[in-house]
C-alpha positions in Angstrom: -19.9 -2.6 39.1 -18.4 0.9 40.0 -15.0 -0.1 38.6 -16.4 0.5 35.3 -17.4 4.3 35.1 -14.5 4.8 37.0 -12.4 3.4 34.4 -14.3 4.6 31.6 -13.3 8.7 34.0 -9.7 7.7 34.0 -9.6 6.9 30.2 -11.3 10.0 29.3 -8.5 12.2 31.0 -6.4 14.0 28.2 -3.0 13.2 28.5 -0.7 15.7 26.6 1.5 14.0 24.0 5.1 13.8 24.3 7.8 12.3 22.3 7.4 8.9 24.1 3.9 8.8 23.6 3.1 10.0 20.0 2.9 6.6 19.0 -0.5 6.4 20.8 -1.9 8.9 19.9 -3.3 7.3 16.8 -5.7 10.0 15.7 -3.4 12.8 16.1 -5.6 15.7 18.0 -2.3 16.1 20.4 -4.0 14.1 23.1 -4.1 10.4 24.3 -7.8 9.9 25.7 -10.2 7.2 25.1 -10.9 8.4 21.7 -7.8 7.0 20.6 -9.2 3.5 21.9 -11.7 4.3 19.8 -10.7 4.7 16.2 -8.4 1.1 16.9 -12.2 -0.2 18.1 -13.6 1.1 14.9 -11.1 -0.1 12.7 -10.9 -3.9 14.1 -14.8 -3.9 13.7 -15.1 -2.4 10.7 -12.4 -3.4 8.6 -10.5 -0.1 7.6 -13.5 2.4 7.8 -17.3 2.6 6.2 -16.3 5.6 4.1 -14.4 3.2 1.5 -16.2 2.6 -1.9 -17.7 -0.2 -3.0 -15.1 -3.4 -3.0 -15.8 -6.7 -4.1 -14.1 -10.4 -4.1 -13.4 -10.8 -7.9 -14.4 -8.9 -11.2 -18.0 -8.3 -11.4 -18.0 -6.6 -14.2 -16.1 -5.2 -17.3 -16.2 -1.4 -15.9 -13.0 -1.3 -14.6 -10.9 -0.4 -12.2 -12.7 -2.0 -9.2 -11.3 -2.0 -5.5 -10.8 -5.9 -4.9 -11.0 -6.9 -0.7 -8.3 -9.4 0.2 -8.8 -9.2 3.6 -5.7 -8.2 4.3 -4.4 -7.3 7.7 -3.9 -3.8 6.7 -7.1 -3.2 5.5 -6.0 -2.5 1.7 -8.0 -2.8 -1.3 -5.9 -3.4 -4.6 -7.2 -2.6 -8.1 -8.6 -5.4 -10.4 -6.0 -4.4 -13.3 -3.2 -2.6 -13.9 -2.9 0.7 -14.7 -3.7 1.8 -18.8 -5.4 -1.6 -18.9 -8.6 -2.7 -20.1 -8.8 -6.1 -18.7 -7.3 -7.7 -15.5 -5.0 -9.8 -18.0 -3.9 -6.6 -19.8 -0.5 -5.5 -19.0 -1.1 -2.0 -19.2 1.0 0.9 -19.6 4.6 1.0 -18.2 6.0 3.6 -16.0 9.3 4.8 -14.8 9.5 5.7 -10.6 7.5 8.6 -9.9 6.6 9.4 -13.5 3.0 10.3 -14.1 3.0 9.0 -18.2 3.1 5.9 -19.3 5.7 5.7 -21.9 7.5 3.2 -24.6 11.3 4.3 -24.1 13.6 4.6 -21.2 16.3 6.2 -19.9 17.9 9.3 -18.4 17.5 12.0 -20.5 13.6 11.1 -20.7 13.3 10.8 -16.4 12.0 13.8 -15.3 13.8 13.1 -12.0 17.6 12.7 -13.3 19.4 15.5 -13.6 21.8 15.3 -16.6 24.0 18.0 -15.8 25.0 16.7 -12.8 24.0 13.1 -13.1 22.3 13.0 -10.3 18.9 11.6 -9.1 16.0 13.9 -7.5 15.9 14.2 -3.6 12.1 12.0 -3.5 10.4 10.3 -0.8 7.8 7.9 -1.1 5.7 9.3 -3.8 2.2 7.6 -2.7 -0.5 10.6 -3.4 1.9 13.1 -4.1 2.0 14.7 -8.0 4.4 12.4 -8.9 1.8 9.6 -8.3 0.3 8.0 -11.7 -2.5 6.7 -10.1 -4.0 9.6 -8.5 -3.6 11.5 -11.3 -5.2 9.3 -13.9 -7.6 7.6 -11.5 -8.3 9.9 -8.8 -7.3 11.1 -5.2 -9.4 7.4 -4.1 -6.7 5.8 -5.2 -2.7 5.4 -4.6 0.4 3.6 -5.7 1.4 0.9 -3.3 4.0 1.4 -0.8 6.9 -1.5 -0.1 5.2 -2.0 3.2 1.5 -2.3 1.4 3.1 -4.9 -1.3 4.4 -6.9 1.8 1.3 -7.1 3.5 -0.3 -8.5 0.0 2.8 -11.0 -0.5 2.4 -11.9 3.3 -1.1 -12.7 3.9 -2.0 -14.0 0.1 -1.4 -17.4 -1.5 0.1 -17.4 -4.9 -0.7 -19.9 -7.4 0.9 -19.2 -11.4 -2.1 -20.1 -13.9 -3.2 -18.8 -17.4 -5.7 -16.6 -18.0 -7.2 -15.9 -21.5 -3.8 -16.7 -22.9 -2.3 -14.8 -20.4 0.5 -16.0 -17.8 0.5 -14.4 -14.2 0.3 -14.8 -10.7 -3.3 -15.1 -8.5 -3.3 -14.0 -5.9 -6.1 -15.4 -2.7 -6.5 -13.6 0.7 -7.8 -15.3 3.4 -11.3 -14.3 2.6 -11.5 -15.9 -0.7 -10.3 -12.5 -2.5 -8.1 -12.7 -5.7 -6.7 -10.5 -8.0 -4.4 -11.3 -10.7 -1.0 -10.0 -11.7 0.0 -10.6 -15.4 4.0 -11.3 -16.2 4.4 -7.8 -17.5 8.3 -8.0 -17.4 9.9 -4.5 -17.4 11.2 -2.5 -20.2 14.8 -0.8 -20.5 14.9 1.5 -23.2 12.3 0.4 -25.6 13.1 -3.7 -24.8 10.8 -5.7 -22.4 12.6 -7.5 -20.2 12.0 -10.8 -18.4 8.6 -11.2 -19.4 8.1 -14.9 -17.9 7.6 -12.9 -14.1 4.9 -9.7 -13.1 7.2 -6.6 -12.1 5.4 -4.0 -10.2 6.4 -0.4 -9.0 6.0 0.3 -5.2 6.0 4.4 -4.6 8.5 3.6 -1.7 12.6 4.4 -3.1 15.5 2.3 -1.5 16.2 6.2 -0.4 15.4 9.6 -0.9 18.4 10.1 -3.5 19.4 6.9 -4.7 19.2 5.8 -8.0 17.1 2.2 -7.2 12.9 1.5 -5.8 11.5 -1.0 -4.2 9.4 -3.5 -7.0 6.8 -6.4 -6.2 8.1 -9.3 -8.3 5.9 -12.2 -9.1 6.9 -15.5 -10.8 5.8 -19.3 -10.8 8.3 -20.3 -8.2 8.6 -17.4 -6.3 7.7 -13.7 -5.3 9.2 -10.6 -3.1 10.6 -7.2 -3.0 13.4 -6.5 -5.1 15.4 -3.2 -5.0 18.0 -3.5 -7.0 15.9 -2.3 -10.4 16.8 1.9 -11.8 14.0 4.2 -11.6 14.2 4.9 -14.7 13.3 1.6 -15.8 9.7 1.0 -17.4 7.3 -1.1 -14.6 4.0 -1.9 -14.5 1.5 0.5 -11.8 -1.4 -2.2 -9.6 -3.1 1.1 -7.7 -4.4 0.6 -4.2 -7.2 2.4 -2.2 -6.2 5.8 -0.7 -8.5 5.2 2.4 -6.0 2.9 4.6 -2.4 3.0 4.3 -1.7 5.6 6.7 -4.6 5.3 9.3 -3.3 1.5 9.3 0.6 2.9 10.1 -1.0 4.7 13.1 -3.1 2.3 14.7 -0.5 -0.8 14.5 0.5 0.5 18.0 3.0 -2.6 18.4 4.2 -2.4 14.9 3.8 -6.5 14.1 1.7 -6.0 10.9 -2.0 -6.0 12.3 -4.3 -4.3 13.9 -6.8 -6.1 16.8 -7.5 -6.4 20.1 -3.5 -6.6 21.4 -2.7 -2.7 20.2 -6.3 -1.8 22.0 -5.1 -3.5 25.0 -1.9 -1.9 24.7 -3.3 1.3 24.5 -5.2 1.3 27.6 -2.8 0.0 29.5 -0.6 3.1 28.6 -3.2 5.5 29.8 -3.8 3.7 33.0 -0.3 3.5 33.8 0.6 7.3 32.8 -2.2 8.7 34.6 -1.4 6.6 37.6 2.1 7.8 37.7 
């Protein structure tokens, strides 16, 4: 019985962060204590945080957007419908990388991130909440576009089924929990042409690097889905906006880094301040 508060005295020692251990200190106050534990605790028990807005399974009404609960591993909530749409079968507006307008016509000298004098592409990072992000400028800072890593999770823990709704073709989209969304074949446009228009193709806010000329895109079709990176930036894709709340709370507390956040990365954690301290 007295190994408990004993544990419970060693856990609450701070423990100063250095390079080796900033990965556990998940809620970034510079020390590694039991309130670290803590937020993994709160996060496996309640799902990502109870600060989120409303989220729901499927559609329940026609006042969109609405955050859709997949149960993914990550904790993300994705939008019901695309960006500039009215209806989850609506393609929407199209966008090119990091642009905040939805537009008709692409190429360079309409990319505010190409540089025509020296035909070269702006130095960008991953754009998610930034100003050059769509979605929190036309929907507000609750919402984001999805990063590569959040369009893997979605891909990874979601079954796809190609079906047809209200005339429109498209991927569905089931989590684990029952949760669908649906992502209609938009195709992508290159100057004012769609293109492939039998598969859904989907900006991420995460470039294949900080300069290059290609992004990372979550492409849907009947027989198959993934990440592509091989499309220009200046190309028009369709946005699917995800909940602000998550993506980088879920970064931090994935202490072993294998796409999920539970009991293992608490244990993990512990163990690291019992060992330090002891040393």
């Amino acid at each position: 019985m007295k190994k408990i508060p004993f544990l419970l005295a060693w856990l609450l020692l701070p423990l100063t962060v250095s390079a080796q251990s900033e990965i556990y200190d998940v809620n970034d106050d510079g020390d590694v204590t039991i309130a670290d534990v803590m937020c993994i605790v709160d996060w496996v028990m309640n799902a990502g945080g109870q600060d989120e807005p409303q989220s729901y399974l499927f559609c329940p009404d026609d006042q969109h957007p609405h955050l859709i609960d997949l149960g993914l591993p990550d904790g993300t909530k994705w939008a019901c419908c695309n960006m500039n749409a009215e209806t989850p079968e609506d393609l929407g507006g199209y966008y090119a990388w990091g642009d905040t307008e939805a537009k008709t016509y692409f190429d360079t000298s309409s990319y505010i991130h190409y540089d025509s004098k020296t035909k070269t592409y702006s130095e960008v990072d991953d754009f998610a909440g930034t100003e050059f992000d769509a979605a929190s400028k036309e929907w507000g800072e609750e919402w984001r576009t999805p990063t590569k890593q959040q369009a893997e999770v979605l891909l990874a823990n979601c079954s796809l089924e190609w079906v047809t709704e209200n005339s429109v073709e498209g991927a569905r989209l089931t989590g684990a929990n029952g949760g669908s969304i649906f992502l209609p074949a938009t195709g992508y446009r290159i100057y004012s042409f769609l293109c492939d228009d039998f598969e859904g193709s989907y900006w991420t806010s995460t470039p294949v690097s900080s300069t290059s000329s290609s992004a990372y895109r979550l492409e849907v079709a009947s027989e198959w889905a993934g990440m592509d990176k091989s499309l220009s930036k200046i190309y028009g894709n369709a946005l699917r906006p995800v909940s602000a709340v998550t993506g980088s709370d879920f970064l931090r507390y994935d202490v072993n880094k294998d796409g999920s956040v539970g009991v293992t990365d608490v244990m993990l954690l512990v163990n690291w301040i019992m060992n330090t301290e002891s040393e």
